[in-house]
N, CA and C atoms as an extended XYZ file, in Angstrom:
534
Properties=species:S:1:pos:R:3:atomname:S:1:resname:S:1:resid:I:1 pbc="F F F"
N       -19.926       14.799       14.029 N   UNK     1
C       -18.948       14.393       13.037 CA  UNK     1
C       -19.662       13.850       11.808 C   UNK     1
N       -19.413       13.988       10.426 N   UNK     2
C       -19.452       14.093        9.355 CA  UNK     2
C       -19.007       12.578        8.929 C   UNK     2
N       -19.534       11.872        8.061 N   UNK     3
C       -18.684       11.063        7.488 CA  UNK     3
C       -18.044       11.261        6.569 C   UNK     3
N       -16.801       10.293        6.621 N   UNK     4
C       -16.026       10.912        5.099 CA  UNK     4
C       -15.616        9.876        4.225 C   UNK     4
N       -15.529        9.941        2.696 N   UNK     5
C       -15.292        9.015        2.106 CA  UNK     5
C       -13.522        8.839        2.262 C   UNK     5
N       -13.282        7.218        1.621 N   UNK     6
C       -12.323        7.095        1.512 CA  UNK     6
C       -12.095        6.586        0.036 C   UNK     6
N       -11.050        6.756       -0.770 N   UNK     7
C       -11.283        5.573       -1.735 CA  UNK     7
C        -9.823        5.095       -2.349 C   UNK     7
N        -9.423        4.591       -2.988 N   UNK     8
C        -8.163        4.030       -3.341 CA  UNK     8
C        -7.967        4.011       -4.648 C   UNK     8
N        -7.006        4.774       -5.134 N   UNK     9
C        -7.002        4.700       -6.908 CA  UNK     9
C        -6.013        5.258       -7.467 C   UNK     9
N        -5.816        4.750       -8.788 N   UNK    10
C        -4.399        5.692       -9.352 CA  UNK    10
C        -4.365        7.353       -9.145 C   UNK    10
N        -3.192        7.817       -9.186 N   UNK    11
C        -3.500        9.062       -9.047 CA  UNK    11
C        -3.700        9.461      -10.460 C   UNK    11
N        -4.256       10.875      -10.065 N   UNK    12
C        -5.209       11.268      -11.152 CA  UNK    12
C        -3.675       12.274      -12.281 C   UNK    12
N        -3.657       13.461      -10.639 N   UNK    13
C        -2.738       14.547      -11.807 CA  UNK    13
C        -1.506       14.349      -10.817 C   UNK    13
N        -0.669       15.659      -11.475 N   UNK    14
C         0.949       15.700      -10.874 CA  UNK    14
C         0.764       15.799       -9.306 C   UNK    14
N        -0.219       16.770       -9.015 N   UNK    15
C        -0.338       17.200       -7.372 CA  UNK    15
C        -0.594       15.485       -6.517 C   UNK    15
N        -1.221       14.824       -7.526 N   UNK    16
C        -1.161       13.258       -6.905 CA  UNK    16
C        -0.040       12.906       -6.576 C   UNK    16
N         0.456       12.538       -7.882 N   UNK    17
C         1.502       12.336       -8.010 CA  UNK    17
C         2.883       12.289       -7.024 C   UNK    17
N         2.789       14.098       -6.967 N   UNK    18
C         3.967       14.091       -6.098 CA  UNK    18
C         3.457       14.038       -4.614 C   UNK    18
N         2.262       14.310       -4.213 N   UNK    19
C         2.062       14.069       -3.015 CA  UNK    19
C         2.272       12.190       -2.435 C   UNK    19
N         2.347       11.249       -3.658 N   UNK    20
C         2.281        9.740       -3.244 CA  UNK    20
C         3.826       10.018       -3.001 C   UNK    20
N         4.711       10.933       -3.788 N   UNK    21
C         6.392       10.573       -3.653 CA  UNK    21
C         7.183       10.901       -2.550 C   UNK    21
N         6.078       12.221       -2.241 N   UNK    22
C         6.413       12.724       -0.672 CA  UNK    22
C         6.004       12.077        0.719 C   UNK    22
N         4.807       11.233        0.210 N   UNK    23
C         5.048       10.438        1.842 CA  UNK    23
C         5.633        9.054        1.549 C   UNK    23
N         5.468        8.418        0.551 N   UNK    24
C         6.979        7.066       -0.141 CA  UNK    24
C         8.055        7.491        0.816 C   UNK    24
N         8.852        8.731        0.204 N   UNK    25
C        10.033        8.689        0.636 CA  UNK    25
C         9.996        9.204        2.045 C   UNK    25
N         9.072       10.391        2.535 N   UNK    26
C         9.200       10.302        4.013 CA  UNK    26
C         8.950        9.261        5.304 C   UNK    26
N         7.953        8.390        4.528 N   UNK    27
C         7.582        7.169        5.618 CA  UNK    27
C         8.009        6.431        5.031 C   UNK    27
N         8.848        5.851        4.323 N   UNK    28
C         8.935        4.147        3.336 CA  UNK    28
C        10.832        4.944        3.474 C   UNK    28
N        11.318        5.117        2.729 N   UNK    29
C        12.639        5.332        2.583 CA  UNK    29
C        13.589        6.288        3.162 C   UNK    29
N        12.893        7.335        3.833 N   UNK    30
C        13.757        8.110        4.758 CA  UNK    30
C        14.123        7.268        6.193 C   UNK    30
N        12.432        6.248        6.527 N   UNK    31
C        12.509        5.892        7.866 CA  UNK    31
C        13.423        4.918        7.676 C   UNK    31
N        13.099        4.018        7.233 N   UNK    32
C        13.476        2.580        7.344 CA  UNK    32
C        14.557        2.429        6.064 C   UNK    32
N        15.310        3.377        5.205 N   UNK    33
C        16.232        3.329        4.199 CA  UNK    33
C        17.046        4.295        4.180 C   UNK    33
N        17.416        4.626        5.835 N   UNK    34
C        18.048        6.279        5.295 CA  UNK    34
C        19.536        6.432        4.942 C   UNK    34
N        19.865        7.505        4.999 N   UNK    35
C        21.474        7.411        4.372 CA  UNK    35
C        22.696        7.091        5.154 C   UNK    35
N        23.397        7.142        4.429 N   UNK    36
C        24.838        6.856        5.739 CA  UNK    36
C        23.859        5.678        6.654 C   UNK    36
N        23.352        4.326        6.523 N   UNK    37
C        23.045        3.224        6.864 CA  UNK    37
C        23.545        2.549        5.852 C   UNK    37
N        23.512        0.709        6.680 N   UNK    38
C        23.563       -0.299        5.692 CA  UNK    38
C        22.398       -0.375        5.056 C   UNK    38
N        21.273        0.371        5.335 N   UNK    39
C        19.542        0.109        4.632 CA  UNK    39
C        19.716        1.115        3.609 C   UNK    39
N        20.499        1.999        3.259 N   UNK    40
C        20.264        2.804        2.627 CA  UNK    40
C        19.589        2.493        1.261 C   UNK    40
N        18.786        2.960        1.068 N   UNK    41
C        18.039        2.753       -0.663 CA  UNK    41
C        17.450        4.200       -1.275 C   UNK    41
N        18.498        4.474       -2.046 N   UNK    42
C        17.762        5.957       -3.432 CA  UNK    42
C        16.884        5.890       -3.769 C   UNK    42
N        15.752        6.911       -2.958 N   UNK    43
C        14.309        6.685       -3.711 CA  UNK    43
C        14.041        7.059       -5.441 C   UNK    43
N        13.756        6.657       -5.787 N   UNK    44
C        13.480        7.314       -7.630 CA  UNK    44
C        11.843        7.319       -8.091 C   UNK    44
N        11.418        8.560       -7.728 N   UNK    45
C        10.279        8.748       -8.427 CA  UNK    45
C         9.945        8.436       -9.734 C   UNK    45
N        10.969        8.154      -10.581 N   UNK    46
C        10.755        8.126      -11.582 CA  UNK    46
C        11.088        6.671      -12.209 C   UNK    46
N        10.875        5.764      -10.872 N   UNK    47
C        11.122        4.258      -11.130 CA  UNK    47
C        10.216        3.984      -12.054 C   UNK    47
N        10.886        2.867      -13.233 N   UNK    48
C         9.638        2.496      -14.408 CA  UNK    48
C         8.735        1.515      -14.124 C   UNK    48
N         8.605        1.121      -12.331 N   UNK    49
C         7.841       -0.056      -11.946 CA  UNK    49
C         6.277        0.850      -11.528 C   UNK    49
N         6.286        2.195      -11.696 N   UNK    50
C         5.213        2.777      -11.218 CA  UNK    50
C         4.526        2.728      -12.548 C   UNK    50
N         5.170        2.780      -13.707 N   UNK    51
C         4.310        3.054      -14.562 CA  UNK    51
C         4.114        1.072      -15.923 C   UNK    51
N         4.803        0.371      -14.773 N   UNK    52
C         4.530       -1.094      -15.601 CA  UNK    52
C         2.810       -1.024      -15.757 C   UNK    52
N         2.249       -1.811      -16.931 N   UNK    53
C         1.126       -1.703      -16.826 CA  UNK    53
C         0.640       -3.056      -15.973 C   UNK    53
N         1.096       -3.618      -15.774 N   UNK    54
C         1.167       -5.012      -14.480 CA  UNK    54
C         0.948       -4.530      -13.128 C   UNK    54
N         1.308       -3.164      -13.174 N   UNK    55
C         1.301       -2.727      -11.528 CA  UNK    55
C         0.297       -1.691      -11.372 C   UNK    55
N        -0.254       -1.575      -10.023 N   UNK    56
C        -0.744       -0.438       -9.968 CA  UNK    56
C        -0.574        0.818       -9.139 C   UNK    56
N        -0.054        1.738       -9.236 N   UNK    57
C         0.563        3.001       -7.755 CA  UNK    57
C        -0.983        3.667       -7.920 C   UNK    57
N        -0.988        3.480       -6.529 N   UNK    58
C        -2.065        4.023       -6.029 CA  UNK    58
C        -2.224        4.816       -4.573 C   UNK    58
N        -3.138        5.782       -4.636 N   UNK    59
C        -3.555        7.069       -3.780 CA  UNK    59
C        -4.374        6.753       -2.633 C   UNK    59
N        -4.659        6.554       -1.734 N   UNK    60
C        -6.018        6.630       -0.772 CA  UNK    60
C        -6.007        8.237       -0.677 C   UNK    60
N        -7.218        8.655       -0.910 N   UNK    61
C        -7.587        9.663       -0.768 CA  UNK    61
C        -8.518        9.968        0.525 C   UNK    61
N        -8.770       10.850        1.538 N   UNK    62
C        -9.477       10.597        2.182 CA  UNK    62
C       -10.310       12.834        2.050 C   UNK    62
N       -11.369       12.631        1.681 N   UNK    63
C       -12.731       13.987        1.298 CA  UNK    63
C       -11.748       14.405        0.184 C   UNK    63
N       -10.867       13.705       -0.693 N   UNK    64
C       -10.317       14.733       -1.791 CA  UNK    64
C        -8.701       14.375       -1.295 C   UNK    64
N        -8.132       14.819       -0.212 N   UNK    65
C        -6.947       14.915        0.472 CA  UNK    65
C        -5.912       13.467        0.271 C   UNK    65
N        -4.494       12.938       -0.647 N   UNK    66
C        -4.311       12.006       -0.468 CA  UNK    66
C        -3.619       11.676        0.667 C   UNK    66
N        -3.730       10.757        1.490 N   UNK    67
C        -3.664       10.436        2.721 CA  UNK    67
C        -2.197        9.118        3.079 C   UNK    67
N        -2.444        8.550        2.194 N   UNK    68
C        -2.005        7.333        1.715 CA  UNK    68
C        -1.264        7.036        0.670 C   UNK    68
N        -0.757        5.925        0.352 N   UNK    69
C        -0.403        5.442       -0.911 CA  UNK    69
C         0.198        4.129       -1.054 C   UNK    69
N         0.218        3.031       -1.802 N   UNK    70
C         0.275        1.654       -2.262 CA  UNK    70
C         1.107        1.031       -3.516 C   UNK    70
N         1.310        0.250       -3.964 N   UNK    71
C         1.610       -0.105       -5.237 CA  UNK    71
C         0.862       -1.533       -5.528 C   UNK    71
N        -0.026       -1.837       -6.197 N   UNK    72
C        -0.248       -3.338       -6.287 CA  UNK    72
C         0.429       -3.947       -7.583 C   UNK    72
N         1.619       -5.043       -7.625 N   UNK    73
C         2.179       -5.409       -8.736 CA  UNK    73
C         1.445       -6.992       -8.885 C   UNK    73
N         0.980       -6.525      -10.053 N   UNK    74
C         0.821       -8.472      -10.618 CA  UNK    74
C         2.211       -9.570      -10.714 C   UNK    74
N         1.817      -10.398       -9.928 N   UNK    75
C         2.921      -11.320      -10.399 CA  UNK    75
C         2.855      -12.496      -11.310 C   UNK    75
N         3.975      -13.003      -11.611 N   UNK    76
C         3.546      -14.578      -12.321 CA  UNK    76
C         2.770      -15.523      -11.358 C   UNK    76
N         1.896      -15.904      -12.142 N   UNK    77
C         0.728      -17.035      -11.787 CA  UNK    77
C        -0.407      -16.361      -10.710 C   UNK    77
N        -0.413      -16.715       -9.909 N   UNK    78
C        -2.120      -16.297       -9.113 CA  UNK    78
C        -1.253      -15.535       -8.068 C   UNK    78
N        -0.246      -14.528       -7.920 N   UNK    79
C        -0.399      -13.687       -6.877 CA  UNK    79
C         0.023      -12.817       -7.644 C   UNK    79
N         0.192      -11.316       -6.256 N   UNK    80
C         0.081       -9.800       -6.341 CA  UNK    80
C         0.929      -10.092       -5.508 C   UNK    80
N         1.431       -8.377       -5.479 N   UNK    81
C         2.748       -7.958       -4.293 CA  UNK    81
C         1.914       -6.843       -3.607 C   UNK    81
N         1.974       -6.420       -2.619 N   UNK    82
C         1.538       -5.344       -1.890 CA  UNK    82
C         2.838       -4.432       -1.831 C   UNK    82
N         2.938       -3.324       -2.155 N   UNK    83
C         4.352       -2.431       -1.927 CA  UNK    83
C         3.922       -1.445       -1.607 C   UNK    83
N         4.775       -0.609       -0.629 N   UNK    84
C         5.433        0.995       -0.786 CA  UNK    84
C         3.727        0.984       -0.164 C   UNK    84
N         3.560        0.674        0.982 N   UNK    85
C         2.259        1.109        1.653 CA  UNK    85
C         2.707        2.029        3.115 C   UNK    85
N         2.235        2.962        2.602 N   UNK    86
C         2.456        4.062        3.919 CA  UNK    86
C         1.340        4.792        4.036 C   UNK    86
N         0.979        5.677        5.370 N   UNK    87
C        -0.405        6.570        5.643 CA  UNK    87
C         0.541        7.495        6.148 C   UNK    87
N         0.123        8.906        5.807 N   UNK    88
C         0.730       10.162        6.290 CA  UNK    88
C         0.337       10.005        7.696 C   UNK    88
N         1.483       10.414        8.748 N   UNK    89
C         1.123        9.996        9.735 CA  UNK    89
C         0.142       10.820       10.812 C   UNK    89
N        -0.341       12.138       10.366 N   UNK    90
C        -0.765       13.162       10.402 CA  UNK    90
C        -2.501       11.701       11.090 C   UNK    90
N        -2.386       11.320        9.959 N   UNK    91
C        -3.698        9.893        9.281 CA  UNK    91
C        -3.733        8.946       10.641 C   UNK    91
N        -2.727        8.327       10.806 N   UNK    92
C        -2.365        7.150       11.739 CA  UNK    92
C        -3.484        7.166       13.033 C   UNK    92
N        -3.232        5.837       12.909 N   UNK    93
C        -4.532        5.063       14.258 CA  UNK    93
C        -5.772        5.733       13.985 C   UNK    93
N        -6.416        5.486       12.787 N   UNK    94
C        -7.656        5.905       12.829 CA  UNK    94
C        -8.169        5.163       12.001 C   UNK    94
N        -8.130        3.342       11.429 N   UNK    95
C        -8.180        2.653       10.468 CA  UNK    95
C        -7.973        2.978        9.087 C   UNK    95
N        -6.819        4.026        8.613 N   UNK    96
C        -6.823        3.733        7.506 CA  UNK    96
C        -6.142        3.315        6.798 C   UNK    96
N        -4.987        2.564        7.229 N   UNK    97
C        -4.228        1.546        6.857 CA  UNK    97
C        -4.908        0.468        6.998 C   UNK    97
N        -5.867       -0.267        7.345 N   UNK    98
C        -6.576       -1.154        7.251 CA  UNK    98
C        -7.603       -1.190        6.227 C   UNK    98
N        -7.801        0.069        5.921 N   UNK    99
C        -8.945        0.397        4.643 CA  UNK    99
C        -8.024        0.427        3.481 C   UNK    99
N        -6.824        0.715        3.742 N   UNK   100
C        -5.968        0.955        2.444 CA  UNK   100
C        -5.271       -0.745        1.867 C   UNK   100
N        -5.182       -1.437        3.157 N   UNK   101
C        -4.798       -2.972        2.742 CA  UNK   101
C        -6.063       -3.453        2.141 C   UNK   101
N        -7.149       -3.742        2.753 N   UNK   102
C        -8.686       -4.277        2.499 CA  UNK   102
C        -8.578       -3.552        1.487 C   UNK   102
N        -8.758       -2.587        0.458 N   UNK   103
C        -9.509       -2.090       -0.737 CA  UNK   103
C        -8.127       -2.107       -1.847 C   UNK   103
N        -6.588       -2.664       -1.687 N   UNK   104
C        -5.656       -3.173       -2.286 CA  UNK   104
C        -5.939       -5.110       -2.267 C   UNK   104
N        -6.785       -5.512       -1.610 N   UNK   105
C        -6.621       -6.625       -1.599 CA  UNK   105
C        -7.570       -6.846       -2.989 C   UNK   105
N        -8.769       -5.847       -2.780 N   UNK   106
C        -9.669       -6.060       -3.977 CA  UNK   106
C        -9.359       -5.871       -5.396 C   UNK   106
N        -7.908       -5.288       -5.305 N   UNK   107
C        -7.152       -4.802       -6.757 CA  UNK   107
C        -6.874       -5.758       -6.544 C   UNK   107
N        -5.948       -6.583       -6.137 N   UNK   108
C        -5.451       -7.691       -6.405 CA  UNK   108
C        -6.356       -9.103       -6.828 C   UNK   108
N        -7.395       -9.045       -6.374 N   UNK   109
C        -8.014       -9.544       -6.843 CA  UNK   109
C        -8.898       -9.409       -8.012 C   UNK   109
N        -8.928       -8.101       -8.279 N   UNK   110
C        -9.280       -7.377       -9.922 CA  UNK   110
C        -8.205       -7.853      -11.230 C   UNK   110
N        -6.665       -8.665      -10.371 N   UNK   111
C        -5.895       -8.648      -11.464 CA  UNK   111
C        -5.692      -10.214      -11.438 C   UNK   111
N        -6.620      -10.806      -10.895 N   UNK   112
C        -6.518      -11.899      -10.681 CA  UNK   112
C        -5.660      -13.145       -9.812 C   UNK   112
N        -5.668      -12.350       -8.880 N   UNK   113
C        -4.548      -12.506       -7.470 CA  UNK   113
C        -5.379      -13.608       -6.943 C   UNK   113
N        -4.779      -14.399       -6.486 N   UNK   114
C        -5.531      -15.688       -5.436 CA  UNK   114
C        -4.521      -15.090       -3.879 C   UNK   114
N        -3.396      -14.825       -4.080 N   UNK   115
C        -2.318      -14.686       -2.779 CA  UNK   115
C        -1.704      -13.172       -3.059 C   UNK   115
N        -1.983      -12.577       -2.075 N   UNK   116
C        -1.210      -11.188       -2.252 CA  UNK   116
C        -0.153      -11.418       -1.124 C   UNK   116
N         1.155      -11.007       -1.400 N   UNK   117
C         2.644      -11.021       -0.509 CA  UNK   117
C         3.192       -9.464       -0.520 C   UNK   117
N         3.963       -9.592        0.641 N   UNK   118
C         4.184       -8.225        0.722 CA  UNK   118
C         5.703       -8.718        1.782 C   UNK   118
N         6.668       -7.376        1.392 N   UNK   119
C         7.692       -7.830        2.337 CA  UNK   119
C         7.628       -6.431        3.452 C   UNK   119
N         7.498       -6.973        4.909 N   UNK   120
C         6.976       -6.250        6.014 CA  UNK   120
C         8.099       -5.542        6.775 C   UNK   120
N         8.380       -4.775        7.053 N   UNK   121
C         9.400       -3.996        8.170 CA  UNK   121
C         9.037       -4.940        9.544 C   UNK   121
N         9.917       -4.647       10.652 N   UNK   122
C         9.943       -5.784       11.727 CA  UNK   122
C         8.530       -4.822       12.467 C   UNK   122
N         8.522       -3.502       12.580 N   UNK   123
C         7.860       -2.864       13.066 CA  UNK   123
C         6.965       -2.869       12.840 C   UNK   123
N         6.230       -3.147       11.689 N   UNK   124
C         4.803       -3.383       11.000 CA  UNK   124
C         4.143       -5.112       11.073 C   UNK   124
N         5.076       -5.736       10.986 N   UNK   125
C         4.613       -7.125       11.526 CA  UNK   125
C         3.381       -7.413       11.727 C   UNK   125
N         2.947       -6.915       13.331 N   UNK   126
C         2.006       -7.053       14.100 CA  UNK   126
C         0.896       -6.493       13.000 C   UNK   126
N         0.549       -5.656       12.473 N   UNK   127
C        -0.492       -4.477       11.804 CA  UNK   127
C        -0.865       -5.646       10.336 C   UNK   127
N        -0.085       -5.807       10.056 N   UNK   128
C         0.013       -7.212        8.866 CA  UNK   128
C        -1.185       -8.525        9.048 C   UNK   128
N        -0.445       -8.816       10.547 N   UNK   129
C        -0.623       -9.984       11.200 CA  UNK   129
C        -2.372       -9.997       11.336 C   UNK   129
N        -2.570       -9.356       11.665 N   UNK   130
C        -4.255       -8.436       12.074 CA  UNK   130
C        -4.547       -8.853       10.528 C   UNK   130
N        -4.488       -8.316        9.749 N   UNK   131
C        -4.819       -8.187        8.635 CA  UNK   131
C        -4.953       -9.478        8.165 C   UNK   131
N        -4.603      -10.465        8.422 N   UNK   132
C        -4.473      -12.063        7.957 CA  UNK   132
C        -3.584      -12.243        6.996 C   UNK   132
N        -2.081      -11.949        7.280 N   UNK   133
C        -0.729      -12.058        6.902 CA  UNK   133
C        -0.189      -12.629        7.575 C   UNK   133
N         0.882      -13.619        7.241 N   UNK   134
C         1.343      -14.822        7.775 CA  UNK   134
C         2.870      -14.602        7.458 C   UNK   134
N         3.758      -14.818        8.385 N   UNK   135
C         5.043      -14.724        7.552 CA  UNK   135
C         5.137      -16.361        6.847 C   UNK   135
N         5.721      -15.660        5.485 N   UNK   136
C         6.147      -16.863        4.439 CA  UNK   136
C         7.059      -16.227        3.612 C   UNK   136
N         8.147      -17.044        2.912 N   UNK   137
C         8.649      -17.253        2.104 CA  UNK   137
C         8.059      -16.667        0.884 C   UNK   137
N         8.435      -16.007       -0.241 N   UNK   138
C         7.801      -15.788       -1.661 CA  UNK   138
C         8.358      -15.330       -2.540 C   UNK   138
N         8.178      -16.106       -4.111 N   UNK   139
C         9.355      -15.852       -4.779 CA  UNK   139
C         9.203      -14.035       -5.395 C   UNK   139
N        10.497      -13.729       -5.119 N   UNK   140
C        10.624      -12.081       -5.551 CA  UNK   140
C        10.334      -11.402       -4.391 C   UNK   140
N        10.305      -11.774       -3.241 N   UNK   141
C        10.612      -11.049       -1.915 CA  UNK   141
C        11.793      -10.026       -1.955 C   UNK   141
N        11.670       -9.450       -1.328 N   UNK   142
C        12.702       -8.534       -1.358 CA  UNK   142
C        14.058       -9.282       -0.557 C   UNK   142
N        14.901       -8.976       -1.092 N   UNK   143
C        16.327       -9.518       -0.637 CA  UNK   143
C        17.251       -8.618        0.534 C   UNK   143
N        16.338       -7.928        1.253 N   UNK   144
C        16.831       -6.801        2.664 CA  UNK   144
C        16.716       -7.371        3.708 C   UNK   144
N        18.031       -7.637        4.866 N   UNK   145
C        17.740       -8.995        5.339 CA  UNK   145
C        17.018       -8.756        6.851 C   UNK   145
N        16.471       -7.573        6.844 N   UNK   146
C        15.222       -7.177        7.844 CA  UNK   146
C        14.060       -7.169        7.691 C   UNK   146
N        13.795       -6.664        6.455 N   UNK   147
C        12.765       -7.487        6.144 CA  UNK   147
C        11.766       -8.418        6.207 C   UNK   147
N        10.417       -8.878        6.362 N   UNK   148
C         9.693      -10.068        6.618 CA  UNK   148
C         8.836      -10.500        5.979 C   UNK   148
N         9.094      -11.641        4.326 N   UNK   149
C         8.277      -11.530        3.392 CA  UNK   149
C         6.961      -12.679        4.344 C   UNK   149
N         6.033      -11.733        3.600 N   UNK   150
C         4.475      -12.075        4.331 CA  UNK   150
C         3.268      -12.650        2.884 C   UNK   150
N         2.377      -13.434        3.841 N   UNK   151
C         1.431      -13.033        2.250 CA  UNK   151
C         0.085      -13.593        2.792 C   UNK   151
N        -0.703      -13.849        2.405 N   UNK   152
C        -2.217      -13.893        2.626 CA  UNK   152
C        -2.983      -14.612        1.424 C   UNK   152
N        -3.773      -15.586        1.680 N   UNK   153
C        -4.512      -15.987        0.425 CA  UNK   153
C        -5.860      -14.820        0.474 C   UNK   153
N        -6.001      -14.513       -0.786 N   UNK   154
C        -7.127      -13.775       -0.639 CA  UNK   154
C        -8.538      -14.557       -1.171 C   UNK   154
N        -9.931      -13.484       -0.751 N   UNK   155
C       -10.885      -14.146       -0.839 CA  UNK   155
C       -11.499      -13.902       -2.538 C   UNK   155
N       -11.988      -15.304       -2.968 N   UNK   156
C       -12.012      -15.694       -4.485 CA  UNK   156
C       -13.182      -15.551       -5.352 C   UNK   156
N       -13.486      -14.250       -6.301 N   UNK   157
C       -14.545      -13.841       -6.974 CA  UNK   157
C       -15.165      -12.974       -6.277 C   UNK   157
N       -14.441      -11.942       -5.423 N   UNK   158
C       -15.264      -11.327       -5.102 CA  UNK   158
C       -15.123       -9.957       -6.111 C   UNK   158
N       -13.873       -9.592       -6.343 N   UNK   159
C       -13.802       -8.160       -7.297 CA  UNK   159
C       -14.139       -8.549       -8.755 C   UNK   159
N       -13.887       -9.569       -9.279 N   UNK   160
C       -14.618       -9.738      -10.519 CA  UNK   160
C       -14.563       -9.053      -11.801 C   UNK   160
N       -13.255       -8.379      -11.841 N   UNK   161
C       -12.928       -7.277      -12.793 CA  UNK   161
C       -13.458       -5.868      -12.486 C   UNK   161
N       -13.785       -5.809      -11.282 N   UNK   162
C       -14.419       -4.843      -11.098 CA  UNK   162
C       -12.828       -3.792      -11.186 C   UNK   162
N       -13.598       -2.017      -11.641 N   UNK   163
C       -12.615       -1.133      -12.214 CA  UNK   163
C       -11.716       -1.156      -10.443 C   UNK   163
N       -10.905       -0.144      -10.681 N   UNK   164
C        -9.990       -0.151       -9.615 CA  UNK   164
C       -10.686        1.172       -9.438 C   UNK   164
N       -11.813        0.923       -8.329 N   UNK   165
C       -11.858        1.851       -7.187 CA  UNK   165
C       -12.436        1.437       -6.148 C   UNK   165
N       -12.320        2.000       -4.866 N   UNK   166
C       -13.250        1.376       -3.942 CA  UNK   166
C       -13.592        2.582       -3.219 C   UNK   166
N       -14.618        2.281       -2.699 N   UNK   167
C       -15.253        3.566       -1.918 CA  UNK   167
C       -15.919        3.125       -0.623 C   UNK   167
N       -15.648        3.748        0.635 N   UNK   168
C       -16.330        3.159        1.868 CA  UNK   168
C       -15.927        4.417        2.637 C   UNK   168
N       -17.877        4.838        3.357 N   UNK   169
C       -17.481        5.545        4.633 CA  UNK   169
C       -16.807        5.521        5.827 C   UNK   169
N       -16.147        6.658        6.437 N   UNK   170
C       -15.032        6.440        7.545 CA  UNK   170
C       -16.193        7.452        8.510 C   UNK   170
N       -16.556        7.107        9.154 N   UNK   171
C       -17.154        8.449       10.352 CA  UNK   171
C       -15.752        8.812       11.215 C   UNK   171
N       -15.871       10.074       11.352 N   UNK   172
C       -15.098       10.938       12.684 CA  UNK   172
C       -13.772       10.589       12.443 C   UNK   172
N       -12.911       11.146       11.051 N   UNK   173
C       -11.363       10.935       11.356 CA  UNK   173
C       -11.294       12.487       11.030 C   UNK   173
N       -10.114       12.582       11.863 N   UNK   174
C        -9.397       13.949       11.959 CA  UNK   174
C        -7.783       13.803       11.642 C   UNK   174
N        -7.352       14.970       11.032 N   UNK   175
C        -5.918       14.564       11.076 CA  UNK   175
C        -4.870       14.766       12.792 C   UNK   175
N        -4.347       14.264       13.087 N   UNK   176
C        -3.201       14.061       14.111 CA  UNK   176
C        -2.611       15.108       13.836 C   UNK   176
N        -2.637       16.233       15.138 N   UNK   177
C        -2.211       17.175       15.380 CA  UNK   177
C        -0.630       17.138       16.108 C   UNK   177
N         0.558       17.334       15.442 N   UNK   178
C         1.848       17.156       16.091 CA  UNK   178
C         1.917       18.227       17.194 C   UNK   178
């Protein structure tokens, strides 16, 4: 087995693009927002929070392939929001939702984040929890009352303005064969 890079970053072109909208809405809003429910929520690709310059929508790519996808929003005063984090599940159990939180934590700390929050599905909890997410309270949580706003202090001076990318080898992932 080969190693392979991973890295995390805005998307580049449209094929980005729509590949971040197609697993958003298949893992983020079909699962857990679908229709004819009380969760129901209209996905809109063309929400103007993707393109705030406060925020960042972002790709994990894994040899080229995007795999992943994120949103990091700046908030008022020293935190970030973590959003709209899903891994094609093709991806799943092979750490890269853990590479995709860890290398969003470093954006957040590129934008000068001391606390990144995120509001968690009941099902994801645990995967959070690992991660050193705590359930808490936070202002601009999402108001869905399943929901579980979470957040994490993050660690201080380490990204340093550094640009928004990160790069780290993965040895031996394959995609999940249905």
């Amino acid at each position: 087995m080969h190693p392979r890079l991973t890295a995390l970053r805005p998307a580049r072109s449209r094929k980005e693009w729509d590949r971040l909208h197609a697993i958003r809405r298949s893992e983020i809003f079909d699962r857990y927002h679908p229709p004819a429910t009380e969760w129901w929520v209209r996905y809109d690709p063309d929400h103007p929070d993707d393109r705030d310059p406060r925020h960042r929508a972002l790709v994990q790519l894994l040899d080229g392939e995007v795999v992943g996808t994120c949103r990091v929003d700046a908030l008022p005063g020293d935190r970030a929001a973590l959003r709209l984090v899903a891994v094609d599940p093709r991806w799943r159990g092979q750490g890269l939702g853990a590479e995709l939180v860890e290398a969003a934590e470093e954006v957040a700390l590129g934008l000068g984040a001391e606390q990144l929050c995120l509001n968690a599905q009941p099902s994801v909890t645990e995967f959070y929890a690992r991660l050193g997410f705590a359930p808490r309270a936070w202002a601009g949580s999402s108001r869905c009352r399943r929901s579980v706003p979470m957040a994490k202090p993050l660690r201080l001076g380490l990204a340093g303005g550094v640009p928004v990318a990160w790069v780290s080898a993965s040895a031996g992932l394959s995609p999940k064969v249905a």
